[in-house]
C-alpha positions in Angstrom: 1.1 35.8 5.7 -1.7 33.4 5.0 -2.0 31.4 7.9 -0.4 31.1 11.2 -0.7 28.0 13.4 0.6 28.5 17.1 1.2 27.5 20.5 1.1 24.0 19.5 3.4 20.9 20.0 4.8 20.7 16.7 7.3 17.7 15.3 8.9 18.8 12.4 10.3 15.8 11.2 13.4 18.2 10.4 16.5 17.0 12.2 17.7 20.0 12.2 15.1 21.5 14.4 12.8 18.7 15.3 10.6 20.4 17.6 8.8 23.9 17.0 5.9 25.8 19.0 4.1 27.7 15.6 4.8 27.9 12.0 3.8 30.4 9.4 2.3 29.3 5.8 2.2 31.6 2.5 1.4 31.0 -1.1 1.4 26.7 0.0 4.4 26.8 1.5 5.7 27.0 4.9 7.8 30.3 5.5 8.6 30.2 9.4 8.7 27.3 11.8 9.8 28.3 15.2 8.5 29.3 18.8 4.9 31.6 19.4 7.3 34.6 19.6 9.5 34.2 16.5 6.4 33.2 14.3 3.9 35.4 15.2 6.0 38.2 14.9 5.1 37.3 10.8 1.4 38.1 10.9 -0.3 40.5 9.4 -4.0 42.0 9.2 -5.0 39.2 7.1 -3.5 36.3 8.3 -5.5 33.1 9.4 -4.4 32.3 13.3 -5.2 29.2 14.4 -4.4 28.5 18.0 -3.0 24.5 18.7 -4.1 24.5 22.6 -0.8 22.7 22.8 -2.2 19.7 20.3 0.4 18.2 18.0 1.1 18.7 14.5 2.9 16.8 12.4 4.0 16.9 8.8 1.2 15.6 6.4 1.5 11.2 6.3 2.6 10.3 3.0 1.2 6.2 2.4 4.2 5.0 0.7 2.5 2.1 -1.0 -1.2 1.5 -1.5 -4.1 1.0 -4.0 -5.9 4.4 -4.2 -8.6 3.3 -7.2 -8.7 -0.7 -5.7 -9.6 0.6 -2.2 -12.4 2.9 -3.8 -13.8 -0.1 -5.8 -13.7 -2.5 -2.8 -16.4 0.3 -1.0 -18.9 -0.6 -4.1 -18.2 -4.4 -3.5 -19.1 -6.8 -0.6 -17.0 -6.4 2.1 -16.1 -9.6 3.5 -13.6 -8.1 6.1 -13.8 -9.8 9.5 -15.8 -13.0 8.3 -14.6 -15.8 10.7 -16.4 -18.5 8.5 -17.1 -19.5 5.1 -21.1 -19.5 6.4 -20.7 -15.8 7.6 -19.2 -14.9 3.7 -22.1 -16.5 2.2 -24.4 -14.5 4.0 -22.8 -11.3 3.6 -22.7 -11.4 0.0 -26.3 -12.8 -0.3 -27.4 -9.6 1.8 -25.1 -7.5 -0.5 -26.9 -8.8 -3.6 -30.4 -8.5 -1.9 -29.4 -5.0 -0.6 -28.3 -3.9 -4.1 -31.3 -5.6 -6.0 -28.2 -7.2 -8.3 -30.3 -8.7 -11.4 -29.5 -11.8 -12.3 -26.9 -12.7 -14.7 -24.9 -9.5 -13.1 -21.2 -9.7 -11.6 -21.3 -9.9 -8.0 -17.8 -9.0 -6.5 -16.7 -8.9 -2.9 -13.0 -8.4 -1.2 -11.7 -8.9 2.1 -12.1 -12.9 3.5 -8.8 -14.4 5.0 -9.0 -17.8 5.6 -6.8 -17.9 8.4 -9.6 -16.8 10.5 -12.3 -19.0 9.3 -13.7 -22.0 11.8 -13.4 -24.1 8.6 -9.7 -23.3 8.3 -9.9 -23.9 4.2 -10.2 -21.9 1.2 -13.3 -21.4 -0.2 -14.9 -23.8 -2.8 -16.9 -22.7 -6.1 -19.6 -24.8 -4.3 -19.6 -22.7 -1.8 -20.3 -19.9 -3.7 -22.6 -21.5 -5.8 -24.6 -21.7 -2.9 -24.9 -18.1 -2.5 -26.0 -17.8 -6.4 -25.9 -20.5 -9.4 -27.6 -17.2 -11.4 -24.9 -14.6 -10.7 -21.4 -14.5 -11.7 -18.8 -14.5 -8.5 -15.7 -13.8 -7.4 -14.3 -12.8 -4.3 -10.7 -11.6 -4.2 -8.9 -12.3 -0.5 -7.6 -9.4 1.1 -4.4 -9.8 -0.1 -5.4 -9.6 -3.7 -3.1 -12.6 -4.5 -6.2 -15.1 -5.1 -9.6 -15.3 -5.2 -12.5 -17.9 -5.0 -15.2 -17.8 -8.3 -18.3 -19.9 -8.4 -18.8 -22.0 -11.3 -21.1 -19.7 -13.5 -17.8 -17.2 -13.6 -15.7 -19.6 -14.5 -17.6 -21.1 -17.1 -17.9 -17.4 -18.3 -14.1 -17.0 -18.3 -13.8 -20.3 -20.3 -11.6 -22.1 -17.9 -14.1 -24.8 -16.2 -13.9 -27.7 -18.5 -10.1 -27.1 -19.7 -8.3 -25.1 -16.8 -5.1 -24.2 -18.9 -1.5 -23.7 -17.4 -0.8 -20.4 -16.3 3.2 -19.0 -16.2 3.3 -17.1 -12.8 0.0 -18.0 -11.4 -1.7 -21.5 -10.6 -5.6 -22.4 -10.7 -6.2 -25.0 -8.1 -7.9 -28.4 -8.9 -9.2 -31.3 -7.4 -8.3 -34.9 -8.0 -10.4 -35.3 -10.9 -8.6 -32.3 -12.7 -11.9 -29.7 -12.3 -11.0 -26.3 -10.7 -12.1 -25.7 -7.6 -12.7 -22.2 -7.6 -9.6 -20.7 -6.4 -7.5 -18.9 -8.6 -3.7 -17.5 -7.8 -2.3 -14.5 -8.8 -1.7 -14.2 -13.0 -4.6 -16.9 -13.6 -7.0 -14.6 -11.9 -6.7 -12.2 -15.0 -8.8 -14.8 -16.7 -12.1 -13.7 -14.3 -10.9 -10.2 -14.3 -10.5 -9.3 -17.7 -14.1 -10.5 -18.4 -15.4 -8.3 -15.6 -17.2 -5.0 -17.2 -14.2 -2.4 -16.6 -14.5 1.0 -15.0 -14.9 4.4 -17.5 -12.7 7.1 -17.3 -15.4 9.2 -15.5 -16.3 6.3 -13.0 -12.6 6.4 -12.1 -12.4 10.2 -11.5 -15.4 9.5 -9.2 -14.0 6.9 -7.4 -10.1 9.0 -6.8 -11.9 11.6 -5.6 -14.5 9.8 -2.9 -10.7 7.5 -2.1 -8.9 11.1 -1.6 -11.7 12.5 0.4 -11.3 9.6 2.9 -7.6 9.7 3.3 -8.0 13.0 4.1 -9.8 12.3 7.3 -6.8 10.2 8.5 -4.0 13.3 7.4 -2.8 12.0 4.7 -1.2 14.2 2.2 0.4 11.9 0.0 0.0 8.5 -1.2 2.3 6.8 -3.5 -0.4 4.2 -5.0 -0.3 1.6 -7.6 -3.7 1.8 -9.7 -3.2 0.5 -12.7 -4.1 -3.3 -11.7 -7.6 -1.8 -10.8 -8.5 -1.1 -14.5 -8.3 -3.9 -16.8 -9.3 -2.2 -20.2 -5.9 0.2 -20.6 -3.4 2.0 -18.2 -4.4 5.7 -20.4 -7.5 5.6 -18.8 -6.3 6.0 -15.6 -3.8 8.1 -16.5 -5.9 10.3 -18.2 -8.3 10.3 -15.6 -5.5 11.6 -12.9 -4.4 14.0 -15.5 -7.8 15.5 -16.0 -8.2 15.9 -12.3 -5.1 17.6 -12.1 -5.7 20.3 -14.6 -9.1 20.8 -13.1 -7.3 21.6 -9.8 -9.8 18.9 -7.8 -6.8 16.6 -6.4 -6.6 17.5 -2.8 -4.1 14.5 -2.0 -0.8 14.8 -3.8 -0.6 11.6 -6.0 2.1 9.5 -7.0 1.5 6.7 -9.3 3.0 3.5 -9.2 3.3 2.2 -12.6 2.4 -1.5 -12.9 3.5 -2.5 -16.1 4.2 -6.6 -16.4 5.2 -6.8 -20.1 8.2 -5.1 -21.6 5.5 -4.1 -24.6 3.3 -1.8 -22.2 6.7 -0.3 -20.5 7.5 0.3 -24.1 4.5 2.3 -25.0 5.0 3.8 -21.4 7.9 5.0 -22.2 7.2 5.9 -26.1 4.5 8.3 -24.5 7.5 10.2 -22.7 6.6 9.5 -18.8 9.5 9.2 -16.6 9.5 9.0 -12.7 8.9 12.5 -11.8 6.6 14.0 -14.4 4.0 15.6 -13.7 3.1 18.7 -11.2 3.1 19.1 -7.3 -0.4 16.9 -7.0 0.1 13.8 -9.5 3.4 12.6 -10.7 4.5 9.5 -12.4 6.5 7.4 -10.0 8.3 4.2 -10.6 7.7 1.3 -12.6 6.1 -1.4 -10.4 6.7 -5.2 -10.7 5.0 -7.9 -8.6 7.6 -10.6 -8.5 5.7 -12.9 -5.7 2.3 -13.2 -4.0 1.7 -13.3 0.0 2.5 -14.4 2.9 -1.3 -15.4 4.1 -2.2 -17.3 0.5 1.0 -18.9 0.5 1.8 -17.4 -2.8 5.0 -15.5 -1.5 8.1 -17.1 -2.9 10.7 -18.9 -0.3 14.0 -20.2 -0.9 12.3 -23.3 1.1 9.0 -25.1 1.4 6.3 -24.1 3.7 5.8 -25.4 7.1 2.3 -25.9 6.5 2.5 -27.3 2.9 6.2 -28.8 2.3 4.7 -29.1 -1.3 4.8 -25.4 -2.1 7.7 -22.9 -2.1 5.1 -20.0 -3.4 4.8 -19.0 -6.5 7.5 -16.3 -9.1 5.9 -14.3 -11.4 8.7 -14.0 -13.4 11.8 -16.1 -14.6 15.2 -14.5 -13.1 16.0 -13.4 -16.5 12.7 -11.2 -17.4 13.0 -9.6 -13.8 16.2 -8.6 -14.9 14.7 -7.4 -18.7 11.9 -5.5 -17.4 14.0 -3.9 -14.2 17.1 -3.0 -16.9 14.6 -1.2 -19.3 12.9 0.6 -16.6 16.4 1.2 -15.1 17.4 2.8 -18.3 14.8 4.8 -19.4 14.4 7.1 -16.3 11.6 4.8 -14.1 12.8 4.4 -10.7 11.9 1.2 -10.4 9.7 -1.3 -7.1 9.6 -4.9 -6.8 6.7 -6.0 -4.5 8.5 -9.0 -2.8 7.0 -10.7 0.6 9.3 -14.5 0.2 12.7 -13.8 0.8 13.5 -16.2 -2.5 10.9 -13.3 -4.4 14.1 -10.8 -2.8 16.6 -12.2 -3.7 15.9 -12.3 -7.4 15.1 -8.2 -7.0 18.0 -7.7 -5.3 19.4 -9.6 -8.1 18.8 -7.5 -10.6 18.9 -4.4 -9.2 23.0 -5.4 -8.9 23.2 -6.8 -12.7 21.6 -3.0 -14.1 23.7 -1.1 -11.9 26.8 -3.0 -13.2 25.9 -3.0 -16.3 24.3 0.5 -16.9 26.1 2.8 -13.7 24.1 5.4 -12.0 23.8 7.8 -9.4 21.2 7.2 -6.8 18.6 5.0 -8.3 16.9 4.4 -5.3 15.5 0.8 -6.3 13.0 -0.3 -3.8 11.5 -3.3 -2.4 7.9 -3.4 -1.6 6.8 -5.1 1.2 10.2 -7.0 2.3 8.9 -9.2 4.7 10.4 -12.6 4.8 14.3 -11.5 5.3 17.2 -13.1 6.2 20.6 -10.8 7.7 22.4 -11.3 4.1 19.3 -9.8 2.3 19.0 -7.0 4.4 22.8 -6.4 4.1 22.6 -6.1 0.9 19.6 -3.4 1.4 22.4 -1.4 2.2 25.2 -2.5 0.2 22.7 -1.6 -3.2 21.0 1.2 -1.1 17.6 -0.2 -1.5 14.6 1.6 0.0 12.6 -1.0 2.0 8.9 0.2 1.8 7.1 -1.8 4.8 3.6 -1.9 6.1 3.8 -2.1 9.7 0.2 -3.1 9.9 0.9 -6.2 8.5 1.7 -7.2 11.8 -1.7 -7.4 13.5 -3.2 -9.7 10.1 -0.1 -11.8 9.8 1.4 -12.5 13.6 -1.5 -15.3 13.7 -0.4 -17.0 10.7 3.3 -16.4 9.9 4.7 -19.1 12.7 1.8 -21.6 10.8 3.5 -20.8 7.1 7.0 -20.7 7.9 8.3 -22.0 11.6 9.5 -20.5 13.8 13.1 -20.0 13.2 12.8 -18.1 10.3 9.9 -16.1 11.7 12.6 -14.3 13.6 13.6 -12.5 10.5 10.2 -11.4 9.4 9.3 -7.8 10.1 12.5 -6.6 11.0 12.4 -3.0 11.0 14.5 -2.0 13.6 17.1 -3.7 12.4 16.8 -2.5 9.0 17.1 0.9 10.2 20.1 -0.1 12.9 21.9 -1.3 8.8 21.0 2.5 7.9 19.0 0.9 5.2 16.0 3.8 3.8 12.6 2.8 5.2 9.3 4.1 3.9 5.5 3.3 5.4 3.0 2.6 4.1 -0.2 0.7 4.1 -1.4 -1.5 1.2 -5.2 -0.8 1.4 -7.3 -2.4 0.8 -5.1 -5.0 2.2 -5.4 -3.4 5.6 -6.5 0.3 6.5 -4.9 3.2 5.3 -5.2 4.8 8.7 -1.0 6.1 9.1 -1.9 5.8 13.5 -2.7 2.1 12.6 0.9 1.9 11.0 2.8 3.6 13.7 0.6 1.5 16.8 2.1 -1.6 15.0 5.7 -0.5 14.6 6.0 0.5 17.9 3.4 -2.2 20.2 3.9 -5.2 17.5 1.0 -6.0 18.8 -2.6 -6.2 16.7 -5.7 -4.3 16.8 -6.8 -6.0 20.0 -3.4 -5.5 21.8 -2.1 -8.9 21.3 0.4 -10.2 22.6 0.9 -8.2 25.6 4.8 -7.7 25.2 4.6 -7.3 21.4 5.3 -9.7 19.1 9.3 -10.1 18.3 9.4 -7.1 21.0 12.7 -6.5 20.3 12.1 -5.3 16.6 9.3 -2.0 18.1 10.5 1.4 17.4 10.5 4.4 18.7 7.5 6.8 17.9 9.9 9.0 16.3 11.2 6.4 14.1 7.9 5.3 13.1 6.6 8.7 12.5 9.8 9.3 10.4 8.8 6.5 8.1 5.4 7.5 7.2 6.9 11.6 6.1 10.6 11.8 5.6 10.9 8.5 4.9 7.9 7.6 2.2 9.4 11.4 0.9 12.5 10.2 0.3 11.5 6.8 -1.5 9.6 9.0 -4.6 12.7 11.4 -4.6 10.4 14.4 -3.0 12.1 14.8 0.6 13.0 18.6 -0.8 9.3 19.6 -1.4 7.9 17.2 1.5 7.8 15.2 4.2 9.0 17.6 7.2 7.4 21.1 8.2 10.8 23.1 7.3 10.7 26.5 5.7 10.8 26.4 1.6 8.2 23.0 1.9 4.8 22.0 1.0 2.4 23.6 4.0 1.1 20.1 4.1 0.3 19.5 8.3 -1.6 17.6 10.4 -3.4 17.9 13.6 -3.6 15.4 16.2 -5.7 14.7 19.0 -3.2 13.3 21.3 0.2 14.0 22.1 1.7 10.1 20.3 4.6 10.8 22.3 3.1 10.7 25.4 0.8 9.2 25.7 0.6 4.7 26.5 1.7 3.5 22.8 -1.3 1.6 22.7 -3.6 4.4 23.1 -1.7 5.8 19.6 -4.5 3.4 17.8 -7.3 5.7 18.9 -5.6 9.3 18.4 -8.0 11.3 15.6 -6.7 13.5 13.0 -8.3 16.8 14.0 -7.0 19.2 10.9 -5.9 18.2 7.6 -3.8 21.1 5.5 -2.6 20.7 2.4 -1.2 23.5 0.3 -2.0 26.1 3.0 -5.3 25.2 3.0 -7.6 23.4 5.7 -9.0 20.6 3.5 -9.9 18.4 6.8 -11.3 19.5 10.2 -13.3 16.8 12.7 
């Protein structure tokens, strides 16, 4: 036997047998899971014992949705998390470029303002940024992702200042006189990006690996993450890049690759290269097709079936028509790619849902697991027909400490109620997955579960939880972020539970989550990271 962990408070995650005092690991895989005296009766002269003192382990946390390669770029850009003012961005990204001796004529490229909380309560202007540089480039994506501000040097570069053209699934804002005023929503900001010097196949392998080191420190094991969007040149690289790192045995987080492909030519070529959901070894596999159908809640991009409180102008924005969601979701449908809708408006929903019904009618087959990504804005008839098609619902319970400020603001208060509903999701017996969406918020898993269970933010606001009657159980919440994220990339028979036959992927906690005041779960470490048998983590 290679390693036995004992006398420890151990949560399996296995309904069978939930709760376990050791387990025993061989060859990457657990072989025994059970009390001290049953386990420990598996040793031998040269196994590892590693004595718990009564600390709990837990299957490895598996981020169910993130951006591995974007949250690795955002650490070489100018983080603009936490600004409460335009003035405060301004400065932060002058210090960035002072700090980084940026040469003029150079991109400069931060990530991370919200609006929301600035005193100003506006978007940023191109003037605004102009006043941090006239010399430099700029463009600073909000932490959503779903817009971002340029100065007037970028878009000049990008050829879109004197002739802003119309862009299908995406919108660049102007003022009265027709001149762009710097922000940019969702397709249009392709026209800045694509201009933008793109990342080499080595920088990427670089970047996975410094991104994999970090989740490591919070115990995750898996993350299902959507990179393509990072890379602007071509998809291969990427996936050559994974591929590379595979074969040179250097992934230490299992990967699986969320394939954002917009255009029925690249899911084409996908598909003529022979990838299907599930290729691939134990530590990167292709995963689904991904399609972003709406934008978000905070940038009031996410598509409603009615107007905005706070704009009755707007009902968001669709990326697609109803009938190319149902093209592109058919040919992934067809061709063996499970396939994920990112949808935050509940109007964005019900075109996935949508189609999800029209290729099972029309092509039959047995468990496709479609999923939603993000499912936020719901309504009781969406989330019955979660259930009815089986949909997985991959949510990010940390949502909830960014968007409990604003969501009241964007939408009223009546259909507030139905945002975020993740109890009664599970109470429908719909499939539930966690995850993250960093850079969007932290990848931290004890984040996630603090929010599903509190619904409450960071700072512990409100003090009964917001819509308290939507918290769940630690259990429940810890379920989400193993078996549950297992089960959304078809893997809950390799992962996602510490049961004999699995993946020897664990981790160690300071704290006992069950326990201890749910609000204290926040500030519980990760003490020991295993994956494949081995201790890749330890505080």
């Amino acid at each position: 036997m290679d390693m036995v962990l004992y006398n420890g408070n151990i949560f399996t995650a296995d309904k069978g047998k939930k709760r376990a005092e050791a387990v025993a690991i061989k060859d990457g895989k657990i072989t025994a899971v059970g009390t001290d005296e049953e386990v420990l009766g598996y040793k031998d002269s040269n196994t590892k014992l590693i004595n718990l003192e009564g600390k709990t382990a837990v299957p490895g946390f598996n981020d169910s949705h993130m951006h591995l390669l974007s949250y690795a770029v955002s650490l070489e850009k100018a983080d603009l998390n936490g600004t409460k003012s335009i003035d405060e961005m301004k400065e932060r990204v002058k210090n960035y470029i002072k700090r980084n001796n940026i040469p003029e004529g150079r991109w400069v490229l931060g990530r991370g303002w919200n609006h929301s909380f600035f005193k100003e309560k506006r978007l940023p202007s191109r003037q605004d940024l102009d006043e941090i540089s006239q010399n430099h480039p700029i463009v600073l994506t909000r932490t959503c992702g779903h817009l971002c501000a340029a100065n007037t040097r970028a878009l000049k570069e990008a050829g879109i200042f004197d002739n802003p053209p119309e862009i299908e699934g995406g919108g660049i804002d102007v003022d009265r006189n027709g001149v762009p005023t710097g922000i940019l929503k969702e397709k249009a900001q392709d026209l800045v990006y694509r201009i933008i010097p793109s990342l080499n196949k080595r920088e990427i392998k670089g970047l996975i690996l410094k991104a994999a080191e970090n989740c490591l420190k919070e115990g995750i094991t898996s993350v299902q993450t959507d990179d393509f969007e990072a890379v602007k040149s071509d998809f291969k690289d990427v996936l050559d890049a994974y591929f590379e790192l595979d074969r040179e045995k250097r992934l230490k987080v299992r990967i699986n690759e969320q394939c954002l492909l917009p255009e029925m030519e690249k899911i084409q070529a996908f598909i003529n290269m022979g990838y299907k959901t599930g290729y691939g070894s134990e530590f990167f596999k292709i995963g689904p097709l991904k399609l972003l159908s709406d934008g978000s809640l905070g940038g009031r991009t996410a598509a409603l079936r009615m107007p905005y409180a706070d704009d009755e102008t707007t009902t968001g924005i669709l990326i697609f028509s109803q009938d190319e969601l149902d093209r592109l979701v058919e040919m992934g449908h067809l061709n063996g790619l499970q396939v994920a809708v990112h949808a935050i408006g509940d109007r964005a929903m019900d075109m996935a849902l949508e189609s999800f019904e029209k290729a099972l009618s029309k092509y039959p087959k047995e468990d496709p697991r479609f999923r939603i990504i993000h499912a936020q804005i719901t309504t009781r008839d969406i989330i019955e027909k979660f259930k009815k098609l089986d949909v997985i619902a991959d949510i990010q319970p940390i949502f909830v400490s960014t968007d409990l400020a604003v969501v009241e603001e964007r939408i009223g208060k009546e259909r507030a109620k139905w945002t975020y509903n993740w109890k009664t999701f599970i109470d429908y017996g719909v499939h539930v997955a966690g995850g993250s969406d960093c850079p969007v918020e932290p990848f931290n898993p004890l984040y996630g579960i603090y929010a599903a269970v509190t619904r409450k933010n960071l700072d512990g606001y409100p003090e009964n939880g917001w819509l308290p009657e939507q918290k769940l159980k630690v259990e429940e919440a810890l379920y989400i972020f193993t078996m549950g994220s297992a089960y959304a990339s078809f893997e809950e028979n390799i992962k996602g539970s510490i049961t004999p036959g699995k993946l020897a992927d664990i981790a160690v906690l300071s704290d006992n989550i069950f326990e201890i005041e749910p609000e204290g779960i926040k500030d519980v470490n990760v003490e020991k990271t295993i994956v494949d048998g081995e201790i890749v983590y330890e505080k």
